[in-house]
N, CA, C and O of each residue as an XYZ file, in Angstrom:
820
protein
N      21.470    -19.192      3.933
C      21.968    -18.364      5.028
C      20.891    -17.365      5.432
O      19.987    -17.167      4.620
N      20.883    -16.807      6.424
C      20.052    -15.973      7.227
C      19.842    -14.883      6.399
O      20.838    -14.401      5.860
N      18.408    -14.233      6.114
C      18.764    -12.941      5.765
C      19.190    -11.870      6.312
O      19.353    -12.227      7.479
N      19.508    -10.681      6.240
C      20.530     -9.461      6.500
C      20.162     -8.376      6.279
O      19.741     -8.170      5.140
N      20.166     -7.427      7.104
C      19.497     -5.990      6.935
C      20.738     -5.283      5.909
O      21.889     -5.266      6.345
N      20.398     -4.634      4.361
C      21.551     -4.261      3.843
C      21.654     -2.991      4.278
O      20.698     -2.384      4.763
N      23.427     -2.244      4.063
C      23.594     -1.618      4.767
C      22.927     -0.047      3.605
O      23.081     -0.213      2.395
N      22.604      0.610      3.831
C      21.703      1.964      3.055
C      23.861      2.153      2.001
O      25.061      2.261      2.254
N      23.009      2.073      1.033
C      23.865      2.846     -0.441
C      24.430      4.369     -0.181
O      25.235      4.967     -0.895
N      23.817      4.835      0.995
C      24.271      6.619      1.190
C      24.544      6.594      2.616
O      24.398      5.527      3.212
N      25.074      8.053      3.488
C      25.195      8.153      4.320
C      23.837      8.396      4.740
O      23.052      8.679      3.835
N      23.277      8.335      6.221
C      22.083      8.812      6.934
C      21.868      9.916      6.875
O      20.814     10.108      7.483
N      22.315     10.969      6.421
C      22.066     12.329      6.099
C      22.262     12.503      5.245
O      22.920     13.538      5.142
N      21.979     11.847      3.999
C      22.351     11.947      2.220
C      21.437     12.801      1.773
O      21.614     13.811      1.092
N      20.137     12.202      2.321
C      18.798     12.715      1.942
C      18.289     13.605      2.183
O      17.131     13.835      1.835
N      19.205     14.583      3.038
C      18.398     15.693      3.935
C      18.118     16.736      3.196
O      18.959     16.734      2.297
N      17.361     17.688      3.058
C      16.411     17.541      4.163
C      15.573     16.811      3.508
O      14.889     16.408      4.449
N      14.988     16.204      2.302
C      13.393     15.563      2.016
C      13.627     14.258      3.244
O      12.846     14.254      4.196
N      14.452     13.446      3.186
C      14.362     12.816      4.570
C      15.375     12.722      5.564
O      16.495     12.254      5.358
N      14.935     13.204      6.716
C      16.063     13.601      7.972
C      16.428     12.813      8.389
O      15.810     11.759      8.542
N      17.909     13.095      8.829
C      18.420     11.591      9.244
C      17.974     10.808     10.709
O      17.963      9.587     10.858
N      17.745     11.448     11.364
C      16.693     10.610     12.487
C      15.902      9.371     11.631
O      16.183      8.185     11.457
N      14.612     10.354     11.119
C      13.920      9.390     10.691
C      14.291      8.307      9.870
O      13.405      7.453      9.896
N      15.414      7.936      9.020
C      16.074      7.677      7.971
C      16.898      6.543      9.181
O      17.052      5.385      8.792
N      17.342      6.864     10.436
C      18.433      5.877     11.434
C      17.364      4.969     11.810
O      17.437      3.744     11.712
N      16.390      5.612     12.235
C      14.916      4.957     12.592
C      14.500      3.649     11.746
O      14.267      2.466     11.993
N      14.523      4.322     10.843
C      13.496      3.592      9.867
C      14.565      2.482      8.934
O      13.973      1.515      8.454
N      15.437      2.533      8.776
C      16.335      1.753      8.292
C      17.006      0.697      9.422
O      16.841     -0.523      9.421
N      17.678      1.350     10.232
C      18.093      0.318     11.513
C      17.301     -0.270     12.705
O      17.854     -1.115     13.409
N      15.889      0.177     13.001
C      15.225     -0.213     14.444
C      13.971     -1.003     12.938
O      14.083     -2.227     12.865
N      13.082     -0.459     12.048
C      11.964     -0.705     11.677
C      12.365     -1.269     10.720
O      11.439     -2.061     10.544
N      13.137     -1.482      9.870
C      13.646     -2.899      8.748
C      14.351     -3.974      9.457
O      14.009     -5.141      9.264
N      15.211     -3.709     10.179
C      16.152     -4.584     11.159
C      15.694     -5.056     11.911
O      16.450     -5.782     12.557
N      14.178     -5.016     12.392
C      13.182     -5.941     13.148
C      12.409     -6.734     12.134
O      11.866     -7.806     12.398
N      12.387     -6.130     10.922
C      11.306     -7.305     10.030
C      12.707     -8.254      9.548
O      12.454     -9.399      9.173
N      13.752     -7.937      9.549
C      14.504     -9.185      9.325
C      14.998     -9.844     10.226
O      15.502    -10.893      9.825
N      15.099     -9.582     11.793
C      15.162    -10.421     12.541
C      14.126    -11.547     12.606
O      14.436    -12.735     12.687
N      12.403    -10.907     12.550
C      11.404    -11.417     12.483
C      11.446    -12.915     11.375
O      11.127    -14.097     11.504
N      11.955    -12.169     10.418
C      11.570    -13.821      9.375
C      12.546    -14.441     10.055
O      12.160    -15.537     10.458
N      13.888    -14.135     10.410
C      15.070    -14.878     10.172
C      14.344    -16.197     11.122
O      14.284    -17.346     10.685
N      13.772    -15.748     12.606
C      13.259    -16.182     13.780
C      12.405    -17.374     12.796
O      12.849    -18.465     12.439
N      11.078    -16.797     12.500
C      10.290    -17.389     11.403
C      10.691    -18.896     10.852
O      10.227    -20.017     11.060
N      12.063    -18.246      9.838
C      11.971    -19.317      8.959
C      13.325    -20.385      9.553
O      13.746    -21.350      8.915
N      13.714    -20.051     10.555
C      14.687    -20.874     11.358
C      14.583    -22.558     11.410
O      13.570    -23.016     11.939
N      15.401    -23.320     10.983
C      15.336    -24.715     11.151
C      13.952    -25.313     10.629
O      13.338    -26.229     11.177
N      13.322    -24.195      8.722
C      12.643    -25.074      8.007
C      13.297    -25.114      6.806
O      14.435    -24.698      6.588
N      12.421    -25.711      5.908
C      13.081    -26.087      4.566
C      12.726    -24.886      3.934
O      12.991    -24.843      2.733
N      12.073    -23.674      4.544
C      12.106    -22.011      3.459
C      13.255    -21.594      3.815
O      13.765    -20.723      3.110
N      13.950    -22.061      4.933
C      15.174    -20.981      5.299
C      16.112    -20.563      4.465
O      17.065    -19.837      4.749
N      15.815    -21.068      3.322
C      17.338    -20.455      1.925
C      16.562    -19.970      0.789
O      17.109    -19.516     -0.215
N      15.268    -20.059      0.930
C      15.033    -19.329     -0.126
C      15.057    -17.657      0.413
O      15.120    -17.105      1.511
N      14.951    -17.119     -1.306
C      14.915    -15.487     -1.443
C      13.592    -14.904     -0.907
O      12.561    -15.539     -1.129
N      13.536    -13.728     -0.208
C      12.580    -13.137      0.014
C      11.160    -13.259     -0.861
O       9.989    -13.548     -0.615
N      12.117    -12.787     -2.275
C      11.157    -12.743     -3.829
C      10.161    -13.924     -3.737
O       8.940    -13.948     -3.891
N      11.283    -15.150     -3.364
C      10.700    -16.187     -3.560
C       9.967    -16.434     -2.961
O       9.070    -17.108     -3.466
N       9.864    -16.090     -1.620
C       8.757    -16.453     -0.215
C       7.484    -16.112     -0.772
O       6.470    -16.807     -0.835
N       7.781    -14.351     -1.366
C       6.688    -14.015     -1.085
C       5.601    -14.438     -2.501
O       4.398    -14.377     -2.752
N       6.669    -14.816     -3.084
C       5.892    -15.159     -4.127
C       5.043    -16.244     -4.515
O       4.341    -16.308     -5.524
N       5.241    -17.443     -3.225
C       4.648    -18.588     -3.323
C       4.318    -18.865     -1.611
O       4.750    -19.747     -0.869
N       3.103    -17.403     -1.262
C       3.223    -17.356      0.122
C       2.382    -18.402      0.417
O       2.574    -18.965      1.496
N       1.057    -18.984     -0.641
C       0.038    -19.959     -0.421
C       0.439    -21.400     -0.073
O      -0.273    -22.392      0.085
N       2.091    -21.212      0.021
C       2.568    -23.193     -0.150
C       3.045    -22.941      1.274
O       3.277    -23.954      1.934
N       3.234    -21.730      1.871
C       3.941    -22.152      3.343
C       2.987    -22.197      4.017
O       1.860    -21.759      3.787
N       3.594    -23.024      5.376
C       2.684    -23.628      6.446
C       2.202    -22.144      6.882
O       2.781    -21.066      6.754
N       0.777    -22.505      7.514
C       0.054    -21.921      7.830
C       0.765    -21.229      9.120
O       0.269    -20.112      9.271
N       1.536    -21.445      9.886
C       2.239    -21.065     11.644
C       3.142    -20.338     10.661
O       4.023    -20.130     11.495
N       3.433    -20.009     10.000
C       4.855    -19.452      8.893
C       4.423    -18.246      8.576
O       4.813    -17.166      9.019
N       3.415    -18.518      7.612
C       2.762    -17.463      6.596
C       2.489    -16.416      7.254
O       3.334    -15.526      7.152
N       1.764    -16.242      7.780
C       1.656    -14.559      8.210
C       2.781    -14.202      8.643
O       3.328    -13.417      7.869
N       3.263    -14.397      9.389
C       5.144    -14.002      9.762
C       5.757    -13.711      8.688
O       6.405    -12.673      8.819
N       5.836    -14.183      7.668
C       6.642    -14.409      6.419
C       5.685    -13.285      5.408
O       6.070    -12.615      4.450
N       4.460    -13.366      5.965
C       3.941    -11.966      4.692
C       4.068    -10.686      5.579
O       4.007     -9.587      5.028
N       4.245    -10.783      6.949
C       4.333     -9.134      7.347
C       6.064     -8.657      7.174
O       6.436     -7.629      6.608
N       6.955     -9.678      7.809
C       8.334     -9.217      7.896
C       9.053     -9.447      6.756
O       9.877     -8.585      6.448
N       8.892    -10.718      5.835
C       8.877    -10.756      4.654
C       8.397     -9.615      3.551
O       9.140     -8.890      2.890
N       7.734     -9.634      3.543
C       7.063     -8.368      2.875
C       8.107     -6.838      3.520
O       8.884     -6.091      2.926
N       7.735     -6.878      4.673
C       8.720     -5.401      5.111
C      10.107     -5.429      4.630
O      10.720     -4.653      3.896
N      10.406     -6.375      5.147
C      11.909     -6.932      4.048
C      12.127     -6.470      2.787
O      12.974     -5.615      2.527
N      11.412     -6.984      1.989
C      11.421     -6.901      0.545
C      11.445     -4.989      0.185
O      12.170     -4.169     -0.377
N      10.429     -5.030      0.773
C       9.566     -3.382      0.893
C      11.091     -2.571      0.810
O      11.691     -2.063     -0.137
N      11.358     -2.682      2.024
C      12.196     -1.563      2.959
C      13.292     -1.670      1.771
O      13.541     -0.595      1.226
N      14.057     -2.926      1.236
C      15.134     -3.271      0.754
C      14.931     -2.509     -0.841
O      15.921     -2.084     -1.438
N      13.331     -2.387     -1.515
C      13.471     -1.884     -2.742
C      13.082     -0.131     -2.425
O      12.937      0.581     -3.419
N      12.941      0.440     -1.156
C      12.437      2.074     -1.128
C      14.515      2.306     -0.905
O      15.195      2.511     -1.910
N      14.885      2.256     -0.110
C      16.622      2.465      0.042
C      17.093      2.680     -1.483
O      17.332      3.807     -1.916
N      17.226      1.340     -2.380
C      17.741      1.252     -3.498
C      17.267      2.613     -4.529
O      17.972      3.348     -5.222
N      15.544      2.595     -4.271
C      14.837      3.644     -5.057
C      15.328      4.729     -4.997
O      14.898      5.483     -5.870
N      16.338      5.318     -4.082
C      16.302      6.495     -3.592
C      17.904      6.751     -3.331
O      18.689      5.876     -2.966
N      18.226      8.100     -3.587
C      19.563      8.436     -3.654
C      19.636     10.179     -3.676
O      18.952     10.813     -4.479
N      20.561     10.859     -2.682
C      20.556     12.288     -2.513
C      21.144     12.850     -4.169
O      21.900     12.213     -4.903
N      20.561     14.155     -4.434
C      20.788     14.925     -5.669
C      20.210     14.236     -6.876
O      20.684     14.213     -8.012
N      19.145     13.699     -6.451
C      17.959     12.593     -7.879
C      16.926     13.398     -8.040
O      16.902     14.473     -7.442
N      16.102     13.087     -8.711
C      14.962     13.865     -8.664
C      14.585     13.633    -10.138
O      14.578     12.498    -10.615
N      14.265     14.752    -10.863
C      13.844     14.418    -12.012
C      12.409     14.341    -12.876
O      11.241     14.689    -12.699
N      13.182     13.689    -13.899
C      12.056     12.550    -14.477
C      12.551     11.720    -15.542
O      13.293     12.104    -16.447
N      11.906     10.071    -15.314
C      12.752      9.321    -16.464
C      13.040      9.401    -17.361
O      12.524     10.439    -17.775
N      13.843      8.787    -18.421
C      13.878      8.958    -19.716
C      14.122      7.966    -20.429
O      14.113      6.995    -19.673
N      14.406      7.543    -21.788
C      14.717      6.764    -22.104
C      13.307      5.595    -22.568
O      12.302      6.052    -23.112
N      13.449      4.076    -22.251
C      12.359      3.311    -22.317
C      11.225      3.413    -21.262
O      10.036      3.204    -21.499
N      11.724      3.741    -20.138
C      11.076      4.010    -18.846
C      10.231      5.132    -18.734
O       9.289      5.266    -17.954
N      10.593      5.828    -19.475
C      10.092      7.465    -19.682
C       9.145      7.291    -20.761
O       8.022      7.777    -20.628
N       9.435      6.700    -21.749
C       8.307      6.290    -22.732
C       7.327      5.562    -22.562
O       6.363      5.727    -23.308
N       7.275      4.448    -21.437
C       6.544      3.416    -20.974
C       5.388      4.582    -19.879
O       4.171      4.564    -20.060
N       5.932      5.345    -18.991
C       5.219      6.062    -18.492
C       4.391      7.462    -19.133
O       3.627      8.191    -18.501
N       4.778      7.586    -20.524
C       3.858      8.621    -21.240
C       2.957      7.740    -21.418
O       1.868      7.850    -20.856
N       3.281      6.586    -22.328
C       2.138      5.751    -22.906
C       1.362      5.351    -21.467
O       0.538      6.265    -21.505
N       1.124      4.812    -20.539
C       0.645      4.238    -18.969
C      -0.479      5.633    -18.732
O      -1.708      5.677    -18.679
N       0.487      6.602    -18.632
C      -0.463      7.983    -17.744
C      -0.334      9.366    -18.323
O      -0.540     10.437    -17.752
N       0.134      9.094    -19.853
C       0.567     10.636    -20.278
C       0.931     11.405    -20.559
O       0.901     12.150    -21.538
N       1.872     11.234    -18.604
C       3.390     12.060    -18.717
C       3.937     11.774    -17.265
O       3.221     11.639    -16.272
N       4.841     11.726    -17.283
C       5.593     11.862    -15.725
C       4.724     12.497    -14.593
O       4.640     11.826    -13.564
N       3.869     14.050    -14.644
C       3.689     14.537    -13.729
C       2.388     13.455    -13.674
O       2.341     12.951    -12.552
N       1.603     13.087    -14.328
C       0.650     12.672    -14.435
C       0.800     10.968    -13.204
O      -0.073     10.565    -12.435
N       1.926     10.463    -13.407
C       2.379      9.436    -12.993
C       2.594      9.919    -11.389
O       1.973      9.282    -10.539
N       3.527     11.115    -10.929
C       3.268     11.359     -9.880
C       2.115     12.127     -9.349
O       1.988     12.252     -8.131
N       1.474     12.523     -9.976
C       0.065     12.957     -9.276
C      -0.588     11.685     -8.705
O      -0.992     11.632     -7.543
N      -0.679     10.581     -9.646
C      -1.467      9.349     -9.249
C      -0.798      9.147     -7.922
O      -1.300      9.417     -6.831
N       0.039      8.792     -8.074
C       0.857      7.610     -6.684
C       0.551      8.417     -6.094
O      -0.582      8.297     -5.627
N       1.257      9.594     -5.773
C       0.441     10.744     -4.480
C      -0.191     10.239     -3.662
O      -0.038      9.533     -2.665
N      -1.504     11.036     -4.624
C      -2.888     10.941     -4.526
C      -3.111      9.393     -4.031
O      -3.521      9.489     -2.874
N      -3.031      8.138     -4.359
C      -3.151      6.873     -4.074
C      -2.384      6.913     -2.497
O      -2.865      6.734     -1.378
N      -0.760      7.279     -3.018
C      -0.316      7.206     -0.644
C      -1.389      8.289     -0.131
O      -1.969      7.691      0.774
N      -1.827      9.281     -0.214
C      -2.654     10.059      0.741
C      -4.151      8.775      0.588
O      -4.473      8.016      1.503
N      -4.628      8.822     -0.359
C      -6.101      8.295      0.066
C      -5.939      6.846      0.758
O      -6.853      6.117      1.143
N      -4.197      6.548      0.836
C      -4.535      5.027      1.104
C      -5.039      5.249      2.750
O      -4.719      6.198      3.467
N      -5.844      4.188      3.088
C      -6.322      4.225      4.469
C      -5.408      3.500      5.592
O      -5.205      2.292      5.464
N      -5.058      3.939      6.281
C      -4.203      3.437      7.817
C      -2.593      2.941      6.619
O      -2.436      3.225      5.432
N      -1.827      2.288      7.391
C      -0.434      2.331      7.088
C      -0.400      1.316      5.887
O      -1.270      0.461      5.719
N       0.807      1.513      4.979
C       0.619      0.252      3.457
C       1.545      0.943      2.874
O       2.386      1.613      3.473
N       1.445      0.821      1.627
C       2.818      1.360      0.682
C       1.501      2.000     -0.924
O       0.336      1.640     -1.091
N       2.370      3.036     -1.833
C       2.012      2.894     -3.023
C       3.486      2.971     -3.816
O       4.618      3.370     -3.544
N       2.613      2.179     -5.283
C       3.347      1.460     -6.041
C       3.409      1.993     -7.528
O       2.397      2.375     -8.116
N       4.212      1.991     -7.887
C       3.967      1.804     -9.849
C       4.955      0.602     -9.827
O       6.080      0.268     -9.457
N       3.826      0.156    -10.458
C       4.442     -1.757    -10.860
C       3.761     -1.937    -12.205
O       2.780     -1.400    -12.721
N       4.994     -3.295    -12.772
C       4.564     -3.499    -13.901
C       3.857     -5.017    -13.646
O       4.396     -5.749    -12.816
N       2.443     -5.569    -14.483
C       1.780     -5.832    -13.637
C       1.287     -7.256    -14.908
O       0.188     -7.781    -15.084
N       2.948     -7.575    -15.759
C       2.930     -8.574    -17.061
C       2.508     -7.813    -18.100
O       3.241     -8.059    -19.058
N       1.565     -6.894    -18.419
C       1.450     -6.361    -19.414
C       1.714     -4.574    -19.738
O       2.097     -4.205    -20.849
N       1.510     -3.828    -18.879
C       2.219     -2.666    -18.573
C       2.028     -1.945    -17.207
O       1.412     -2.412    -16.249
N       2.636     -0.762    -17.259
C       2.744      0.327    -15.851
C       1.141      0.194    -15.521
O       0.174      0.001    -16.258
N       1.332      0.474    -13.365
C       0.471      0.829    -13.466
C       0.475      1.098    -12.030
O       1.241      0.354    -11.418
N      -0.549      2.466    -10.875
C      -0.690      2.594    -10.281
C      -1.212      1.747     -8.856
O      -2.412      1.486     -8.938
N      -0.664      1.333     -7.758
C      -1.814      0.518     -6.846
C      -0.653      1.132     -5.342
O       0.340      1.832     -5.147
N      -1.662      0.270     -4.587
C      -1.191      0.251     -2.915
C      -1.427     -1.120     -2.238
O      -2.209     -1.903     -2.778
N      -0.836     -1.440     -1.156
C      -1.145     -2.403     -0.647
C      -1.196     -2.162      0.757
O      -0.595     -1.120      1.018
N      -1.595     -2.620      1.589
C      -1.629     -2.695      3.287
C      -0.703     -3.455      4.052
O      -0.384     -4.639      3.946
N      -0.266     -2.432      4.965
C       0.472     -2.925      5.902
C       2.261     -2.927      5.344
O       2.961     -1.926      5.191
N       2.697     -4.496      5.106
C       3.812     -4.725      4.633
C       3.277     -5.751      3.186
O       4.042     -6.637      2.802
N       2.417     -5.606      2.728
C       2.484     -6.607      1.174
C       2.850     -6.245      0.254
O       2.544     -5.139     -0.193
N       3.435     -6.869     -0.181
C       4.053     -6.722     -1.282
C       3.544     -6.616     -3.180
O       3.289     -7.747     -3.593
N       3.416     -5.765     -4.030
C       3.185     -6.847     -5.173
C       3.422     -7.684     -5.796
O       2.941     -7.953     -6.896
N       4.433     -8.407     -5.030
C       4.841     -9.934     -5.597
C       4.033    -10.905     -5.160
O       3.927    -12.056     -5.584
N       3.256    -10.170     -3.960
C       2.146    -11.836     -3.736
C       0.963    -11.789     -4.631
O       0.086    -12.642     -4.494
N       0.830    -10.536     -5.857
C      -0.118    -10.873     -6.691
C       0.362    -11.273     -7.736
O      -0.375    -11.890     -8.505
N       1.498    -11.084     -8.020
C       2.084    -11.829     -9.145
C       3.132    -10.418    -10.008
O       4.006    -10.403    -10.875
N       2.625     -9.678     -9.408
C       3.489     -7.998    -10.414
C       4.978     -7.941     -9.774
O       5.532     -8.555     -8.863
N       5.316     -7.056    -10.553
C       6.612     -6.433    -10.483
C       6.462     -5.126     -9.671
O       5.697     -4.243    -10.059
N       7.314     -4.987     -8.358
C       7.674     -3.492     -7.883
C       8.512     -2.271     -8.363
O       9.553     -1.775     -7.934
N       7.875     -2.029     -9.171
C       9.507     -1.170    -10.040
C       9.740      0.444     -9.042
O      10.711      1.129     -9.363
N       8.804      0.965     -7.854
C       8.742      2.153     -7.168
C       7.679      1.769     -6.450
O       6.619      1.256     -6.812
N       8.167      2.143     -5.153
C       7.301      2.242     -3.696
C       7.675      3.109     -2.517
O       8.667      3.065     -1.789
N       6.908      3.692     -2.516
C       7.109      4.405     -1.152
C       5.962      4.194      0.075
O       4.746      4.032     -0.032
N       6.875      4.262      1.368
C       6.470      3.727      2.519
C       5.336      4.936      2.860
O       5.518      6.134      2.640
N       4.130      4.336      3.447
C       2.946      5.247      3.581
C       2.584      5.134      5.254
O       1.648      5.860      5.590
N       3.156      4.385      6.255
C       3.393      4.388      7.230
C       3.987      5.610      8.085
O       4.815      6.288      7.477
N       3.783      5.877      8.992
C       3.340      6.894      9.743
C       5.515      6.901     10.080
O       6.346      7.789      9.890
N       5.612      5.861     10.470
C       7.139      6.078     10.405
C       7.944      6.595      9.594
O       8.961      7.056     10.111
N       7.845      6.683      8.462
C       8.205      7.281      7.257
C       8.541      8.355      7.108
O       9.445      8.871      6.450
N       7.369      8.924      8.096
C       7.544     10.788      8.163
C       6.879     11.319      8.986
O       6.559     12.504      8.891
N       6.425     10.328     10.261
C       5.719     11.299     11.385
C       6.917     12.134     11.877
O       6.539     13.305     11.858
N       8.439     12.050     12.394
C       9.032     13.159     13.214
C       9.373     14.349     12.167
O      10.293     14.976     12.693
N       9.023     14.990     10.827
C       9.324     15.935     10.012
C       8.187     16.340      9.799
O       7.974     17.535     10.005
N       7.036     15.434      9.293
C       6.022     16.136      8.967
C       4.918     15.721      9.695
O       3.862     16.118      9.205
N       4.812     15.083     10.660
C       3.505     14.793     11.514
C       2.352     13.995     10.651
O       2.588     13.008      9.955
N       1.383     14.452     10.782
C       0.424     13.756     10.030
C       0.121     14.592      8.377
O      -0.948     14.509      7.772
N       1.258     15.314      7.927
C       0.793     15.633      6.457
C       1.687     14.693      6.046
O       2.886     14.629      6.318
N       0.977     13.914      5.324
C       1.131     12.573      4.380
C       1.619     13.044      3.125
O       2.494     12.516      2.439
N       0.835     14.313      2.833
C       0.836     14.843      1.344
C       2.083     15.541      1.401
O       2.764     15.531      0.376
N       2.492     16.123      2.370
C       3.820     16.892      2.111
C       4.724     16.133      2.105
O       5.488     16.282      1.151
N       5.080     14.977      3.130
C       5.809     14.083      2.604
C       6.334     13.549      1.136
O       7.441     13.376      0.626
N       4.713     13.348      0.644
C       4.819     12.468     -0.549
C       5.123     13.294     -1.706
O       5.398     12.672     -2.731
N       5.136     15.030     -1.779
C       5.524     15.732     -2.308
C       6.917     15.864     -2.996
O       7.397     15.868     -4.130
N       7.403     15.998     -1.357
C       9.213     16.301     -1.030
C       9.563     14.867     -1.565
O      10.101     15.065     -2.655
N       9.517     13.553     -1.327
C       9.699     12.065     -2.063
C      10.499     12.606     -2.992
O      11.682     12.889     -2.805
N       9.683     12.819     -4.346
C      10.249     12.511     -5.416
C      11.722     13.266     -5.582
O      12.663     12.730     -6.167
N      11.797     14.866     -4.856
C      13.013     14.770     -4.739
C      14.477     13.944     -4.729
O      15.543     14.550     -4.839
N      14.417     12.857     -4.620
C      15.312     11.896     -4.092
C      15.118     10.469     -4.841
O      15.881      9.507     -4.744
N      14.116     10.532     -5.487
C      13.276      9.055     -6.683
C      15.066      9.126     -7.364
O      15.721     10.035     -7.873
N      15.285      8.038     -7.123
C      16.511      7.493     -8.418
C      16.119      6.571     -9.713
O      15.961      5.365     -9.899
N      16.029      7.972    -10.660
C      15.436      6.663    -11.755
C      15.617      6.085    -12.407
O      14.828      5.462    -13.117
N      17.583      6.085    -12.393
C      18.111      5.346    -13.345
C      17.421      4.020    -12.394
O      16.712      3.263    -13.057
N      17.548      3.740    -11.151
C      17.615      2.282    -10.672
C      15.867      2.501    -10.853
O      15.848      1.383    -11.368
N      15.233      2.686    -10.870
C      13.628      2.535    -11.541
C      13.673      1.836    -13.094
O      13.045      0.836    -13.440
N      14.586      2.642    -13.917
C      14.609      2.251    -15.489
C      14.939      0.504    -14.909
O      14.155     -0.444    -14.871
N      16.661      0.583    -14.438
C      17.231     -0.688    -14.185
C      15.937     -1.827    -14.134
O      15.988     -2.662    -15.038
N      15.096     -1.917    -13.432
C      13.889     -2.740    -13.138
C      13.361     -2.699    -14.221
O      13.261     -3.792    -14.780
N      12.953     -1.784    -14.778
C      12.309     -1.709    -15.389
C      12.292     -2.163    -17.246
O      11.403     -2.177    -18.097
N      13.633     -2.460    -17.251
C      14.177     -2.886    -18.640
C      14.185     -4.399    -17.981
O      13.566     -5.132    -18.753
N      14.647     -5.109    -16.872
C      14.798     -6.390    -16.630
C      13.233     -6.977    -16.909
O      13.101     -8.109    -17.377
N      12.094     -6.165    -16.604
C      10.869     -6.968    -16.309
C       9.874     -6.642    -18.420
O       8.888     -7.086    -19.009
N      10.750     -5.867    -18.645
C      10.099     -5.780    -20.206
C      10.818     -6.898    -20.507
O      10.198     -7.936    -20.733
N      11.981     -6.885    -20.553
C      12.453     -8.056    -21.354
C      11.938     -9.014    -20.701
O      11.993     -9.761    -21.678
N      11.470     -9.684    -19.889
C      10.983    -10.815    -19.338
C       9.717    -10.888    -20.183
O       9.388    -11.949    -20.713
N       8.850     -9.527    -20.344
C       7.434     -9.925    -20.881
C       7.332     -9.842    -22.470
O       6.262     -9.927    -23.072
N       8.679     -9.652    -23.127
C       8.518     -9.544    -24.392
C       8.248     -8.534    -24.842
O       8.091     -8.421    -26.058
């Protein structure tokens, strides 16, 4: 069946103020709800049309060449958009605990240490992309990607991403990237970070 823009876990003003609900109606209903029209268009009347996003993107080298880029930008935004919503929930904040919390002392330290990186990684990333802490088969670890890619087309796990695109937070904060990425963690939900994050240990043993 077709894929489906899901509907956001909170109201459009859950998040306010770290994200306003404009930008939040924006960015959830006009700028995700076009990358899933996009594949749906895409993968219409082929034999990818039932697979999972995960799956697309994960074996983007076997689709036809007229496919593939379609399928890694809206695909990818798909995936993207569908794991920053879940990430995120009003009155969160924090810092992990538990296995997740231990996995990130051992990785970088300590928690702040973990968000200093990603930060620092969305500000230096160049023109629009995402940063990540993904687990990557053997443990945590900092990266970014461009545009809409995903780290499933290198083979890692997304366990946290935030959108580094100018949509994200040009009508609140204009071009400070950094204040954005500041105010973020406000709103990081980390039980659903751990959630991932216990599924993909147990996968690696």
């Amino acid at each position: 069946m077709p894929h489906a823009l899901p509907p956001l876990p909170y109201a459009y003003d859950a998040l306010s103020p770290t994200v306003d609900e404009l930008t939040l109606r924006i960015h959830h209903g006009k700028h995700h709800g076009d990358h899933v029209a996009a594949l749906n268009a895409a993968l219409a009347e082929t034999e990818w049309a039932e697979q999972s996003v995960e799956q697309l993107l994960a074996q983007l080298a076997r689709l036809p060449e007229d496919t593939r880029a379609a399928v890694r930008l809206h695909g990818g935004g798909h995936a993207n958009h569908t794991l920053l919503w879940e990430s995120m929930a009003p009155d969160r904040g924090g810092e992990p605990t538990g296995a997740l919390g231990e996995a990130v002392g051992a990785a970088f330290g300590s928690v702040p240490e973990l968000k200093r990186r990603l930060s620092a990684a969305g500000v230096a990333h160049v023109g629009s992309g995402w940063a990540w802490l993904i687990h990557d088969g053997t443990g945590l670890d900092v990266t970014t990607t461009p545009n809409q890619d995903s780290p499933l087309m290198d083979g890692h796990t997304p366990l946290l991403g935030v959108d580094v695109w100018e949509h994200a937070y040009y009508l609140k904060h204009q071009n400070r990237r950094a204040d954005y990425l500041e105010g973020w963690w406000n709103v990081v939900d980390w039980e659903r970070v751990a959630e991932r994050y216990a599924k993909v240990a147990i996968a690696a043993g």
